[in-house]
C-alpha positions as YAML, in Angstrom:
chain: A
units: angstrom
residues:
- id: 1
  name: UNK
  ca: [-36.11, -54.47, 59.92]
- id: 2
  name: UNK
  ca: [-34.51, -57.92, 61.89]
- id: 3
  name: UNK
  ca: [-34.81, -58.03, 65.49]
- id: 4
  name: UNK
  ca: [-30.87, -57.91, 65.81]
- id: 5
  name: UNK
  ca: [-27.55, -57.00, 64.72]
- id: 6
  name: UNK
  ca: [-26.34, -59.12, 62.29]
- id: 7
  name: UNK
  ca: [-22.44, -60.43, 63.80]
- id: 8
  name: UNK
  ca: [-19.76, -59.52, 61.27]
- id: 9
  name: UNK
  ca: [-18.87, -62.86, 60.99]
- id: 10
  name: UNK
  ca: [-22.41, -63.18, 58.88]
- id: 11
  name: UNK
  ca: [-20.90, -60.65, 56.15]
- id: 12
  name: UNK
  ca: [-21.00, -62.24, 52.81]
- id: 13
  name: UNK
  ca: [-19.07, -61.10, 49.57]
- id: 14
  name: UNK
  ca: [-18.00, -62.81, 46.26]
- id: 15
  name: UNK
  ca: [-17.21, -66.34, 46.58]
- id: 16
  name: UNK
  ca: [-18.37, -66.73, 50.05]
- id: 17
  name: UNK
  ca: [-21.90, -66.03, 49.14]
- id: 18
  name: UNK
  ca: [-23.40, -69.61, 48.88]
- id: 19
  name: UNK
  ca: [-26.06, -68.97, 45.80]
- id: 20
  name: UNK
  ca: [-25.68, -69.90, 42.53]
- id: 21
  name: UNK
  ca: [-27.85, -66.90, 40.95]
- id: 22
  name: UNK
  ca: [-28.07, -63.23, 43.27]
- id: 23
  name: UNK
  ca: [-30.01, -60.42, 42.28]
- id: 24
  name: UNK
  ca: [-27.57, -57.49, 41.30]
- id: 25
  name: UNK
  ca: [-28.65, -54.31, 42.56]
- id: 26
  name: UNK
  ca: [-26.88, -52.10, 39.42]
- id: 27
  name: UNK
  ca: [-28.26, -49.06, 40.54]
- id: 28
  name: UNK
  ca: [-31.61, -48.40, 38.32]
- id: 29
  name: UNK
  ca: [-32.79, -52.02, 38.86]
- id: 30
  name: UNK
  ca: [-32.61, -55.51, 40.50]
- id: 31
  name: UNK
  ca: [-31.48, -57.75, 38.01]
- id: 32
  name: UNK
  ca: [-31.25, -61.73, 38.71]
- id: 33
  name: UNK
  ca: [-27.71, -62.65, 37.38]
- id: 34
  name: UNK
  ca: [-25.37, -66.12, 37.92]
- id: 35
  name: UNK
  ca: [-23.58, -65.14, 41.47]
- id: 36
  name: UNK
  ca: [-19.87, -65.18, 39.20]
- id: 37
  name: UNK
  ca: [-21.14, -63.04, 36.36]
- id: 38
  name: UNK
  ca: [-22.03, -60.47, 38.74]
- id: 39
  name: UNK
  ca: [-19.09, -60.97, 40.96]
- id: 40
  name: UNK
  ca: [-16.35, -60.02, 37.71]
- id: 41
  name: UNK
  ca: [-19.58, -57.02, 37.04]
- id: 42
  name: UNK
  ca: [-18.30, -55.93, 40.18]
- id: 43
  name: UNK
  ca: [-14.56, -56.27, 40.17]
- id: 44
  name: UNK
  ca: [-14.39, -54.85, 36.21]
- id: 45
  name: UNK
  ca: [-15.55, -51.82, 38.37]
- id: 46
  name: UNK
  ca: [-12.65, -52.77, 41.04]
- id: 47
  name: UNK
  ca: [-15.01, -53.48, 44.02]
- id: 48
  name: UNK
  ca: [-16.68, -56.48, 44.95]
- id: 49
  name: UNK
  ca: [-20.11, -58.49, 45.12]
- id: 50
  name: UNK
  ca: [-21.89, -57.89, 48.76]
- id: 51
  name: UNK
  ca: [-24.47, -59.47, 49.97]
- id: 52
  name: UNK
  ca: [-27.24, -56.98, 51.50]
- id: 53
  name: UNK
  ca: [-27.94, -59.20, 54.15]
- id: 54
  name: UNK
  ca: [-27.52, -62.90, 55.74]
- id: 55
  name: UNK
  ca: [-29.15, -65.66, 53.59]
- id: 56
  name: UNK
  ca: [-32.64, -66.57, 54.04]
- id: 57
  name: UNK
  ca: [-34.26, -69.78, 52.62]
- id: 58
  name: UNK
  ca: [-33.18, -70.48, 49.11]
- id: 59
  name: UNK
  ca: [-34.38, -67.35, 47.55]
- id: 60
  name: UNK
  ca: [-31.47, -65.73, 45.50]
- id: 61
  name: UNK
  ca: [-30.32, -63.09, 47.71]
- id: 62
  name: UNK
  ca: [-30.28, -59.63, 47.39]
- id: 63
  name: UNK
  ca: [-26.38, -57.72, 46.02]
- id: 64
  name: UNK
  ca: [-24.74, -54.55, 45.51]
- id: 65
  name: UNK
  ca: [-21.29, -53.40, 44.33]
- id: 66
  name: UNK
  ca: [-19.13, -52.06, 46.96]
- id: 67
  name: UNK
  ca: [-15.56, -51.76, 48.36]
- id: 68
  name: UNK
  ca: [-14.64, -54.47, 50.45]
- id: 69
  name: UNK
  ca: [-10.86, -54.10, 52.29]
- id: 70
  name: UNK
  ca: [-9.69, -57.16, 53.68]
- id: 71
  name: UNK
  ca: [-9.16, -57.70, 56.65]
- id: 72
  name: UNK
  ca: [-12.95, -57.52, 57.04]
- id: 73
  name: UNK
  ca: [-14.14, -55.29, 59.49]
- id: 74
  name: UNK
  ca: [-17.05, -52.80, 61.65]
- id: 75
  name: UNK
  ca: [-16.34, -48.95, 60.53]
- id: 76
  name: UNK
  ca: [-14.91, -47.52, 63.68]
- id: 77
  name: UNK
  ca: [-17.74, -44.54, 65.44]
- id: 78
  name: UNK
  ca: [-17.53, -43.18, 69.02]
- id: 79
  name: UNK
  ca: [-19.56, -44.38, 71.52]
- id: 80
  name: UNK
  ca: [-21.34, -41.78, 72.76]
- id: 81
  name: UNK
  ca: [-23.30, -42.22, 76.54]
- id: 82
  name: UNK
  ca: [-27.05, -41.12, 76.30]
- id: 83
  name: UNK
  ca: [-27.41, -38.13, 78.62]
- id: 84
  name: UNK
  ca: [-29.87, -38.57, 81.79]
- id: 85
  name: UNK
  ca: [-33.15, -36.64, 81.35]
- id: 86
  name: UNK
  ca: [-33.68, -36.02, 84.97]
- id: 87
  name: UNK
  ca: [-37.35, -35.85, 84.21]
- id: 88
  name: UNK
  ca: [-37.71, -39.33, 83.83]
- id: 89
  name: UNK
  ca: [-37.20, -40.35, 87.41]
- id: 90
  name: UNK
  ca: [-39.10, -42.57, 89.58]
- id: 91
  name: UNK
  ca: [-39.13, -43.70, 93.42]
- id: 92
  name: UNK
  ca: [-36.85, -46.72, 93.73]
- id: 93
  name: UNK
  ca: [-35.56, -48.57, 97.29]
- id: 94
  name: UNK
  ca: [-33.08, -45.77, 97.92]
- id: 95
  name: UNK
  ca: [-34.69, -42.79, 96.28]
- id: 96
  name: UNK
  ca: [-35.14, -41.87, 93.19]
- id: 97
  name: UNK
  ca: [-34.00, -42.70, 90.31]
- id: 98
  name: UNK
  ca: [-33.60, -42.03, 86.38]
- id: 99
  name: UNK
  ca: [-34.83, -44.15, 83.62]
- id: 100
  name: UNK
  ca: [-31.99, -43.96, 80.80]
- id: 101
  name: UNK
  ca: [-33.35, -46.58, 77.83]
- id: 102
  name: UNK
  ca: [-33.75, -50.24, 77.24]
- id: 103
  name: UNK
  ca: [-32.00, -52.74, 78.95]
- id: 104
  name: UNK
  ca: [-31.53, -55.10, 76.54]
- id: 105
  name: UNK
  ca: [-31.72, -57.91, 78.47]
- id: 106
  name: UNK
  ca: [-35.32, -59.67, 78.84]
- id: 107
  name: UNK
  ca: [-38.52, -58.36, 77.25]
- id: 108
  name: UNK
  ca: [-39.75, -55.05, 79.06]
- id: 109
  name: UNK
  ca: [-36.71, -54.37, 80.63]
- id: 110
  name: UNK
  ca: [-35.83, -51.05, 81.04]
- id: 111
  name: UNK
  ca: [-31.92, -49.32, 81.59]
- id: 112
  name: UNK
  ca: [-31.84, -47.20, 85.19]
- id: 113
  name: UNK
  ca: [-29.47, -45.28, 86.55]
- id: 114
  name: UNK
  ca: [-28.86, -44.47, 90.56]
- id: 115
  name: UNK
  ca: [-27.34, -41.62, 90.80]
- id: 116
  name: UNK
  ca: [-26.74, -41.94, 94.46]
- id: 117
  name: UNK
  ca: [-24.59, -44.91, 94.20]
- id: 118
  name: UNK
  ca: [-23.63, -44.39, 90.87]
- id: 119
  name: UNK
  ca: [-24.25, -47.55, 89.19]
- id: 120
  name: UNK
  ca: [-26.89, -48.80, 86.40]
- id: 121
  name: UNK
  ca: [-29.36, -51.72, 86.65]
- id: 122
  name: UNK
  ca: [-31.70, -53.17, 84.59]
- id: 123
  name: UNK
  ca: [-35.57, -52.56, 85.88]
- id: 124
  name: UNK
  ca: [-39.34, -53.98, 85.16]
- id: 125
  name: UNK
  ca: [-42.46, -51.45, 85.50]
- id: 126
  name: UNK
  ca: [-43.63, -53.81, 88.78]
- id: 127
  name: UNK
  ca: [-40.25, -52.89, 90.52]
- id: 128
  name: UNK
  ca: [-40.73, -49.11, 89.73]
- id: 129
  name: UNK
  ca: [-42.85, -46.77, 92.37]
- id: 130
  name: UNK
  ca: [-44.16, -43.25, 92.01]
- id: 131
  name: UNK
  ca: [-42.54, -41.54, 88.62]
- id: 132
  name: UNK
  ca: [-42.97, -38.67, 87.29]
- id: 133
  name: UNK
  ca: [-45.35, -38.02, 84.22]
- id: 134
  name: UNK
  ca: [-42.89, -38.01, 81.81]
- id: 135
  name: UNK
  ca: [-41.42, -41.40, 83.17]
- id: 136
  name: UNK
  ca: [-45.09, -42.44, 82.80]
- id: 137
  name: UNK
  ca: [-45.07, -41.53, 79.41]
- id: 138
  name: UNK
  ca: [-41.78, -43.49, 78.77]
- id: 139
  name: UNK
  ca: [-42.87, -46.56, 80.20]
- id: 140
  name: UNK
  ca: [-45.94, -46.79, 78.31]
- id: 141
  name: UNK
  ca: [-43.89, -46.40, 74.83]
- id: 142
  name: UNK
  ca: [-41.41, -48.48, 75.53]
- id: 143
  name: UNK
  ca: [-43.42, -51.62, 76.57]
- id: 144
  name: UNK
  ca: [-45.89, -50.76, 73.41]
- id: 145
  name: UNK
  ca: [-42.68, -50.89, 71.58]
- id: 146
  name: UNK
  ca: [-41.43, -53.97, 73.60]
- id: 147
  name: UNK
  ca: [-45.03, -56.21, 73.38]
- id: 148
  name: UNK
  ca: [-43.97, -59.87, 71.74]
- id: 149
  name: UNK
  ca: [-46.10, -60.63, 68.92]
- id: 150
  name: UNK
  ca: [-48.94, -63.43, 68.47]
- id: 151
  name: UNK
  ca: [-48.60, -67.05, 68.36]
- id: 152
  name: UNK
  ca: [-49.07, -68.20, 64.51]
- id: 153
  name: UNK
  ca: [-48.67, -72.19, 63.76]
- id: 154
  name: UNK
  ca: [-46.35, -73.96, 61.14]
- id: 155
  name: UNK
  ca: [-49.08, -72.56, 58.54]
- id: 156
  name: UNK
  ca: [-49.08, -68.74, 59.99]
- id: 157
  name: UNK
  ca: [-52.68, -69.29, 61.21]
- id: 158
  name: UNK
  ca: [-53.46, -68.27, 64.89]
- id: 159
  name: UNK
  ca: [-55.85, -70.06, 66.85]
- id: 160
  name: UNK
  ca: [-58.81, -68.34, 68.75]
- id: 161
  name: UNK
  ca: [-57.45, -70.05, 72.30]
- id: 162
  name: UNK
  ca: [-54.03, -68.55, 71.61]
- id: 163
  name: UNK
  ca: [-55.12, -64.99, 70.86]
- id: 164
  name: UNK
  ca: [-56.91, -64.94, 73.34]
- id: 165
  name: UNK
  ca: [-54.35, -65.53, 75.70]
- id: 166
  name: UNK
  ca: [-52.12, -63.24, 74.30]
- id: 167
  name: UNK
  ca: [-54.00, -60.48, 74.54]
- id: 168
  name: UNK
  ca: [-54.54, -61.27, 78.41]
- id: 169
  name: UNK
  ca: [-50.94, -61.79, 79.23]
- id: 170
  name: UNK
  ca: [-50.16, -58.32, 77.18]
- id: 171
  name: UNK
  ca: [-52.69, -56.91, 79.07]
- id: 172
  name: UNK
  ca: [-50.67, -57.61, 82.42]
- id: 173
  name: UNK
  ca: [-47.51, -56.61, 80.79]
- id: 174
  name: UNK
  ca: [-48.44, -53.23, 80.28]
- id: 175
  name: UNK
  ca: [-49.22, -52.83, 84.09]
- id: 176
  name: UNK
  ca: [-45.92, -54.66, 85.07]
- id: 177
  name: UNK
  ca: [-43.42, -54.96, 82.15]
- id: 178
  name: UNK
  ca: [-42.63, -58.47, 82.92]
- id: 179
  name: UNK
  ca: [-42.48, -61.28, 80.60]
- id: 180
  name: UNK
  ca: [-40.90, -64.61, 80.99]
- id: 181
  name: UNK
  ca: [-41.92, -66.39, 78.01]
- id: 182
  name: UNK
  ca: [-41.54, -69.89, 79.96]
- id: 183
  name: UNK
  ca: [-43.55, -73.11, 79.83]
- id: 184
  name: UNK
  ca: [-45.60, -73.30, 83.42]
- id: 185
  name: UNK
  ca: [-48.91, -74.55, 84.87]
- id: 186
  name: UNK
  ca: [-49.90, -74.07, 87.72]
- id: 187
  name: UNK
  ca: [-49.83, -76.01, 90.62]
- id: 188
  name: UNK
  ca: [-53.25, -76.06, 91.81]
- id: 189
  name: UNK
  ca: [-55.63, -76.45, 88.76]
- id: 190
  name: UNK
  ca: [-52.98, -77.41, 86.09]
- id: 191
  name: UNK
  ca: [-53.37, -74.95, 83.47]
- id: 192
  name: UNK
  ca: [-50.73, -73.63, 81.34]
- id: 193
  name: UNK
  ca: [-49.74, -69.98, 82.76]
- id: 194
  name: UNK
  ca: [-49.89, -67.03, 80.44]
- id: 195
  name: UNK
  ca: [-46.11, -66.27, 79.63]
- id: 196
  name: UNK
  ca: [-45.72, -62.83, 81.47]
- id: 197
  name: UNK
  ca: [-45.66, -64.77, 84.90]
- id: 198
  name: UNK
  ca: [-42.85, -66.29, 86.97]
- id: 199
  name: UNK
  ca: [-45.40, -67.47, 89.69]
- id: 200
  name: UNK
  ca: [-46.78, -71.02, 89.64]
- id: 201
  name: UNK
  ca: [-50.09, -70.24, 90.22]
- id: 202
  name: UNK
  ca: [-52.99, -68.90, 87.64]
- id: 203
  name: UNK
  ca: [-54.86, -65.78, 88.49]
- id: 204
  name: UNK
  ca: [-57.85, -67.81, 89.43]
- id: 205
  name: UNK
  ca: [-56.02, -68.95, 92.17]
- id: 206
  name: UNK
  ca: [-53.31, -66.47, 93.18]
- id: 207
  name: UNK
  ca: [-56.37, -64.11, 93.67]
- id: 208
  name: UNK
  ca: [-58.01, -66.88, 95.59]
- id: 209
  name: UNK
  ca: [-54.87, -67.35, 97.85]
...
């Protein structure tokens, strides 16, 4: 599954799918094909060659026969507001308030909503208080879900050092749901800072004061 919505402006069909060969998805089997032979495949059956999904590397990519009306454009669904579970509240500055999904801004980030001011905000697991256990439960899934992966090298190999520093910096973003993931050091011993901090000091000596 990619990490994001592909913009419409990435849709590909017939001619403006850059590959000289595609494999054609006929419906019992992939078949690898020249891009315009499979193009007039698909409009002797009056649709049109679509790609399943933005290019990657040079492989051939991946098509299917479908409908295509021009101009191009999203299918049109309502957009429907996710009700507030009033069981997943937790003590903020002016009382509490309801967790309501992700945030979608930076990692761990999690949607809020006041419902004495009426407004939602964006909020990290170190700016939440007390919650409820349900909230509790929440927050734990959703920074599981949220965790960035390991660092891997031009050859996909993953040194020892790194590892281990990524499971220390996960560690503390379970506990506060904040991660940066910003070159640092720190200003008293000069060591590169785990990514999950904004501070300019390592725990060595933040702890030390």
């Amino acid at each position: 599954m990619p990490d994001r919505m592909w913009s419409l402006a990435e849709f590909r069909f017939d001619e403006a799918i850059e590959a000289a060969e595609v494999y054609l998805d006929s419906g019992t089997e992939l078949e690898l094909m020249a891009r315009d032979e499979s193009i007039a495949f698909a409009h002797e059956r009056g649709a049109n060659l679509v790609a399943s999904c933005p290019p990657t590397g040079e492989a051939a990519p991946s098509c299917v026969v479908a409908k295509v009306s021009l101009p191009v454009r999203w299918e049109r669904a309502p957009i429907d507001e996710p009700p507030i579970d009033e069981r997943l509240w937790f003590e903020a500055p002016c009382g509490r308030d309801v967790l309501v999904g992700n945030g979608h801004s930076f990692t761990g980030r999690m949607a809020a909503w006041c419902p004495h001011e009426g407004v939602g905000y964006n909020v990290s697991r170190a700016e939440m208080g007390a919650m409820s256990e349900e909230a509790r439960y929440f927050v734990a899934g959703f920074l599981a879900g949220n965790e960035p992966g390991y660092p891997v090298d031009v050859d996909g190999e993953t040194d020892e050092a790194d590892l281990s520093a990524w499971r220390a910096a996960l560690a503390r973003f379970r506990r506060t749901g904040s991660w940066y993931g910003r070159w640092g050091t720190c200003q008293v011993c000069g060591c590169v800072l785990l990514p999950d901090t904004a501070g300019d000091r390592c725990h060595q000596h933040s702890a030390a004061g």
